[in-house]
C-alpha positions in Angstrom: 0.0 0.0 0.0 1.4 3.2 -1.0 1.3 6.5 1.4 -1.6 8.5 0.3 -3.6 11.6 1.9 -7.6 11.9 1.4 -9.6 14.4 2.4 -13.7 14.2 2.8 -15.4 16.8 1.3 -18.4 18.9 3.2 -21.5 18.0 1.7 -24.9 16.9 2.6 -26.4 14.5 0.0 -30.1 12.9 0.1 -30.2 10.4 -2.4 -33.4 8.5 -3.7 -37.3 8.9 -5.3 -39.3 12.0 -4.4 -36.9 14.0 -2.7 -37.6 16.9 -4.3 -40.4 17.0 -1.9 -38.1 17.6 0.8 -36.4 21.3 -0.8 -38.3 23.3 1.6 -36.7 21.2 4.8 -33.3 21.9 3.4 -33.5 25.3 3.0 -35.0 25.6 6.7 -31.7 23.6 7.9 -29.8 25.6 6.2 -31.0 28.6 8.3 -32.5 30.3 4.7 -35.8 31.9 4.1 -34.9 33.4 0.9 -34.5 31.1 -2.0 -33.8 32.2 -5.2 -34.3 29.3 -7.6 -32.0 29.0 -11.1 -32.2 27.3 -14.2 -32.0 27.1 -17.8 -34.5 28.9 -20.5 -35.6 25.4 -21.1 -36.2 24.3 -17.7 -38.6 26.8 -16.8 -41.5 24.9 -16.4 -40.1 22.5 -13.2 -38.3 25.8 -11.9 -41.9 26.8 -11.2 -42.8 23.7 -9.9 -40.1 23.8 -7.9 -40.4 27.4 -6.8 -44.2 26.1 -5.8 -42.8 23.5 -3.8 -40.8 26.4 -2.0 -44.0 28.5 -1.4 -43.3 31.6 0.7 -39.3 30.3 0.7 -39.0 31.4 -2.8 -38.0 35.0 -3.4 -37.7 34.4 -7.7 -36.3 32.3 -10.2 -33.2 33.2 -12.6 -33.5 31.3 -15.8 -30.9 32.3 -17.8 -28.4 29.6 -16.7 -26.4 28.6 -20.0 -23.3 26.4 -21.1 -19.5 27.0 -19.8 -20.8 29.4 -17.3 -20.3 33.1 -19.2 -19.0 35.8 -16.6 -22.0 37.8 -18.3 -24.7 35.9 -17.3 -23.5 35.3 -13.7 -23.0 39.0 -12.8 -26.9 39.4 -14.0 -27.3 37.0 -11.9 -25.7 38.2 -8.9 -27.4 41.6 -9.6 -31.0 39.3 -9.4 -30.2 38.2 -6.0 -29.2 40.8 -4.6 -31.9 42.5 -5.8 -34.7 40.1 -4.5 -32.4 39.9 -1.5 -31.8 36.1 -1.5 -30.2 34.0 1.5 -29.5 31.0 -0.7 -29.6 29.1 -4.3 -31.8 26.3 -5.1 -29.9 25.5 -8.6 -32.4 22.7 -10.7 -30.6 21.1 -13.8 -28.1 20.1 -15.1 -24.1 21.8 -15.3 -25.5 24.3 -16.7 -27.6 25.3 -13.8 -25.5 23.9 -11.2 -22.4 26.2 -12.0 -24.4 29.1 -12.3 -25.0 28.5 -8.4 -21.0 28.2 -7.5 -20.3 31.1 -9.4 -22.8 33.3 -7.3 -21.5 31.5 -3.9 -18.1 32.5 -5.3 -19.4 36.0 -5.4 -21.7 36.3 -2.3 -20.8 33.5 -0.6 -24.8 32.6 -0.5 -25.3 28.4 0.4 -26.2 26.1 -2.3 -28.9 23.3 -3.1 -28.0 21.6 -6.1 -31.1 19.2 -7.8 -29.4 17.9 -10.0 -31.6 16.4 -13.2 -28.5 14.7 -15.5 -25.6 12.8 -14.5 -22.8 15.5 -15.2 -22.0 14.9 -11.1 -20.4 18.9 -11.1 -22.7 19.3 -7.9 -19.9 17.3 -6.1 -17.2 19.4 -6.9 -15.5 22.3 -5.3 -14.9 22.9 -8.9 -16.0 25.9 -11.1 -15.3 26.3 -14.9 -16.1 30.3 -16.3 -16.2 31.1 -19.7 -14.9 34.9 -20.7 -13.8 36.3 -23.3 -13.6 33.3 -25.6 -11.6 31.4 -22.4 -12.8 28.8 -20.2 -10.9 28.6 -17.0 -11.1 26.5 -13.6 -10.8 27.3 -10.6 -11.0 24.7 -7.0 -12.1 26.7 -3.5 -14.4 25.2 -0.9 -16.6 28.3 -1.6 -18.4 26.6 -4.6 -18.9 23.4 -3.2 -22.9 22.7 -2.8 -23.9 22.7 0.9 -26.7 20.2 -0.4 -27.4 17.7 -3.2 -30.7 16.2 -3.5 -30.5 13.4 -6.1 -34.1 12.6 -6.9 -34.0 9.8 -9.7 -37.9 10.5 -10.6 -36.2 13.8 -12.4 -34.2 11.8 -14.4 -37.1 9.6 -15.5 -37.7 12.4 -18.6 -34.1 12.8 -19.4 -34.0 11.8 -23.3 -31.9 8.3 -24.1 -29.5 10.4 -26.0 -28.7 13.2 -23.2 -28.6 10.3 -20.6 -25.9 8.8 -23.0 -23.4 11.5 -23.2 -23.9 13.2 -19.9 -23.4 9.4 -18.2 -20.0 9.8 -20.7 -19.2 12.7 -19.3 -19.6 11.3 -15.4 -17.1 8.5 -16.2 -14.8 10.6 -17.3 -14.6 12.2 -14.1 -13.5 8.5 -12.5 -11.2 7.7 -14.8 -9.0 11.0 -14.7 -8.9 10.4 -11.0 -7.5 7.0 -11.3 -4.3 8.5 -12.4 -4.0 11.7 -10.4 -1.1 12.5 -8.8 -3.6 12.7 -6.1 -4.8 9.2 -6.0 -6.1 7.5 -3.3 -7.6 4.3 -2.5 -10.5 5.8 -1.2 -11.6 7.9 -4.6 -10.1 4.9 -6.6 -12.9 2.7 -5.0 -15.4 5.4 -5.8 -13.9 5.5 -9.5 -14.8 1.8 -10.1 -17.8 1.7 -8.4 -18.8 4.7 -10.4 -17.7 3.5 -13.7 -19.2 0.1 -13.4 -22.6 1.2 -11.9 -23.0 3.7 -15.1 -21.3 0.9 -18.0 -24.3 -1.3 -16.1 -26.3 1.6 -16.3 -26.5 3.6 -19.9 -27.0 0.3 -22.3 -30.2 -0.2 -20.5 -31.3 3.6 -20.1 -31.3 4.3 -23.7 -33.3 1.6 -24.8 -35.2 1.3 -21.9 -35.8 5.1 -20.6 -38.4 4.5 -17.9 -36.5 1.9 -16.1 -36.1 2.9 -13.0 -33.4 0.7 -11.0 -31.0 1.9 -13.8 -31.8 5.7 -13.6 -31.0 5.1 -9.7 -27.8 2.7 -11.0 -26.5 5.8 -12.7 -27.3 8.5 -11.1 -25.3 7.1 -8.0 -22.8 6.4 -10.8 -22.9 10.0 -11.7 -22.3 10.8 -7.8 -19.3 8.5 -7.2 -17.9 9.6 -10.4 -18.5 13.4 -9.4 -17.1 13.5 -6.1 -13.9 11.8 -7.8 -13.5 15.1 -10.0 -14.0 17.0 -6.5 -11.5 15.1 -4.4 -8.5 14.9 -6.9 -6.9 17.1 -9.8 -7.4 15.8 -13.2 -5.4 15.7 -16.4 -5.1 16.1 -19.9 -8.6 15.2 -21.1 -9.8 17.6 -19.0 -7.7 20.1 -20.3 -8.8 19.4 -24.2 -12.7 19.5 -23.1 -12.0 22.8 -21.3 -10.6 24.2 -24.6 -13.2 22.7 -26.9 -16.1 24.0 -24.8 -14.5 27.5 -24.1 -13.2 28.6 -27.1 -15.3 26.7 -29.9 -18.2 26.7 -27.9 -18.9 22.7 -28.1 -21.9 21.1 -26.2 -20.2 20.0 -23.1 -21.1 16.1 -22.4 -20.6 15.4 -26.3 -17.4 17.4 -26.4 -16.5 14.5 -23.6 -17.7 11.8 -25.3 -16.3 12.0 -28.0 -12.3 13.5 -26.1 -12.4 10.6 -23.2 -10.9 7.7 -25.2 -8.7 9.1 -27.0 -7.1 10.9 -23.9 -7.3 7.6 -22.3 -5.2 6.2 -25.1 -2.7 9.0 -24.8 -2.3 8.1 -21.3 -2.8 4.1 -21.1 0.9 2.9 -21.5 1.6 5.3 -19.1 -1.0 5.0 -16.2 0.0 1.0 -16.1 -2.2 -0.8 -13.8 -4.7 1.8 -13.0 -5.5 2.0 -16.8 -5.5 -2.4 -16.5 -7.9 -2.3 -13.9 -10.4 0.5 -15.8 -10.4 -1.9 -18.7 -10.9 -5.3 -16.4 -14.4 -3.0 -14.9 -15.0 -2.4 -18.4 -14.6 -5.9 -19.3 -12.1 -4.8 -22.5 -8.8 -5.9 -23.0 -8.2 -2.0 -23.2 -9.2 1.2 -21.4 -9.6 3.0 -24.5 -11.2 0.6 -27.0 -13.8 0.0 -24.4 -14.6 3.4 -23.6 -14.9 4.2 -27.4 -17.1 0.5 -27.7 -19.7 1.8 -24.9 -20.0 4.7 -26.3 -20.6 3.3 -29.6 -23.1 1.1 -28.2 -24.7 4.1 -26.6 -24.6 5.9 -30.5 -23.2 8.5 -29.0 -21.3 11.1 -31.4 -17.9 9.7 -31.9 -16.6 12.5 -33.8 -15.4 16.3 -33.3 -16.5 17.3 -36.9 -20.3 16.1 -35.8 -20.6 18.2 -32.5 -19.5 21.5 -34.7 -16.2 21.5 -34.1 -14.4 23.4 -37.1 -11.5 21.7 -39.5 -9.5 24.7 -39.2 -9.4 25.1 -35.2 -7.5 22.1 -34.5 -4.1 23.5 -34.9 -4.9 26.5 -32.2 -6.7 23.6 -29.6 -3.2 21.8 -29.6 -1.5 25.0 -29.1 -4.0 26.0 -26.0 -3.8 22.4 -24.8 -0.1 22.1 -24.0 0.2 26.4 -24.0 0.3 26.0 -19.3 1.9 22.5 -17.9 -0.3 20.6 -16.2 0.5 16.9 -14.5 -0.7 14.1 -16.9 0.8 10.5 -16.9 2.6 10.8 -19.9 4.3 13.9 -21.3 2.5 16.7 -23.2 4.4 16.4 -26.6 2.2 19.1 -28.9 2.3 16.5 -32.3 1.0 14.1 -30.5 -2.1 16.2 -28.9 -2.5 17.5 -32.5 -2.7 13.9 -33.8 -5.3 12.5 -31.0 -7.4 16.0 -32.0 -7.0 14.4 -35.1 -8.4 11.1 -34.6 -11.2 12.6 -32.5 -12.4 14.8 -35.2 -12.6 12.2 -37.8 -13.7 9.6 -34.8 -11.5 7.1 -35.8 -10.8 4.1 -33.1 -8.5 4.8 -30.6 -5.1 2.9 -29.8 -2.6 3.2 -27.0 0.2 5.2 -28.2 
């Protein structure tokens, strides 16, 4: 056993079926009378269901949460709740809605419930991505971590087969960056597995069989382990490429992942060693990669840059911003090489250990 140091994160989480009917509780506990709820344009409709549920606890709901988290939208935002003089967040949705939350508790240091309704596990994290100016950048402080999660699996009941598929893609990739951290710990590596296997169990069934419950509950705990993974331990290179993608090509996030995660993976399999043997044994794949790229494919999930609207032209500036700050990754950022596995991910050709 090799020396490691783990620490817990601070979080509350209430996990199960119709827990959305326990908001208003929360926010008592949490000492709030002042909710302000957020979500996307598109997820108006339950914010005012939810806003119902909160009654007199409800001081007004911001839907103008978007993708990668624009600086813009968050200081209206912020203007909104101070305005309506809110004492909290109640953020419903998916990472979208749920960073829109930790960037206002970055800014007014108001506590958190996060609902999430997809499996993109950011609710986890003391982790917050901002887009601005064309740049997406990260940044990890307690400040942003929820206070709260309620994981209510009858909100994921709606989520469409294809949106299950990539944001489940996008949870996994959370455990497998963890697995070779520089970080790594028993602990979160436990979580990794469990996490990956409960959502490679989970996804095959979901988007064939949306309704079925015990694997909406099998991944959205997959979607939790994975998440609190990202949270616990610094991640690496595919993180990295998605964070360029998304922020200065403006890709969908979970597809951008999708399609990055095993062709990272085989930048980094030789290298990793046996945590990379193990991820492919809880895949059941003689390879990390090629079984990755194989669930995705049975998912039909995009495999391919050029499909999510990623432009021909752009490839040679995402290798440039990929290896422009060092960063720790298993095996060393060598720019041709980056610029080749952008390569293979645009066309979506198979991926192969380097």
């Amino acid at each position: 056993m090799h020396a490691f140091v783990y620490t817990g994160l601070p979080s509350r989480v209430v996990f199960g079926a119709g827990t959305l009917d326990r908001v208003a509780d929360e926010v008592r506990a949490l000492g709030c009378e002042r909710a302000l709820v957020l979500s996307t344009p598109q997820q108006t409709a339950p914010a005012n269901d939810l806003a119902r549920r909160l009654g007199s606890l409800c001081v007004g709901i911001f839907s103008e949460a978007t993708m990668h988290t624009p600086v813009t939208v968050t200081e209206q935002a912020v203007a909104f709740a101070r305005e309506q003089r809110a004492d909290c967040t109640v953020a419903l949705g998916g990472g979208s809605t749920t960073g829109l939350g930790k960037a206002i508790a970055l800014r007014t240091d108001l506590p958190q419930i996060a609902i999430p309704t997809t499996y993109a596990g950011s609710e986890a994290t003391p982790i917050l991505g901002q887009t601005e100016r064309g740049q997406k950048t990260t940044q990890r402080t307690l400040k942003v971590l929820p206070e709260v999660i309620i994981y209510d699996v009858d909100l994921t009941l709606t989520l469409p087969p294809a949106l299950s598929a990539t944001s489940g893609m996008n949870a996994i990739a959370h455990a497998v960056e963890a697995l070779y951290s520089p970080e790594a710990n028993p602990v979160i590596s436990l979580l990794a597995h469990e996490g990956v296997a409960a959502l490679a169990r989970a996804l095959p069934v979901i988007v064939t069989q949306p309704a079925d419950r015990a694997a909406r509950a099998d991944a959205l705990y997959g979607a939790w382990a994975c998440g609190v993974c990202l949270g616990s331990v610094g991640m690496a290179l595919h993180h990295k490429l998605c964070h360029v993608l998304g922020g200065s090509f403006d890709l969908p996030h979970a597809e951008t992942h999708t399609v990055i995660l095993p062709h990272a993976v085989a930048y980094n399999e030789r290298a990793a060693g046996e945590p990379m043997r193990r991820l492919a044994q809880t895949l059941q794949s003689s390879s990390a990669a090629e079984g990755l790229f194989d669930l995705a494919r049975r998912l039909e999930a995009p495999a391919a840059l050029k499909d999510i609207g990623m432009p021909a032209d752009g490839l040679d500036r995402a290798a440039d911003l990929a290896v422009a700050s060092p960063y720790p990754n298993p095996h060393p950022l060598e720019r041709a090489a980056i610029r080749a596995l952008l390569d293979d991910a645009f066309h979506g050709r198979r991926p192969s250990a380097q």
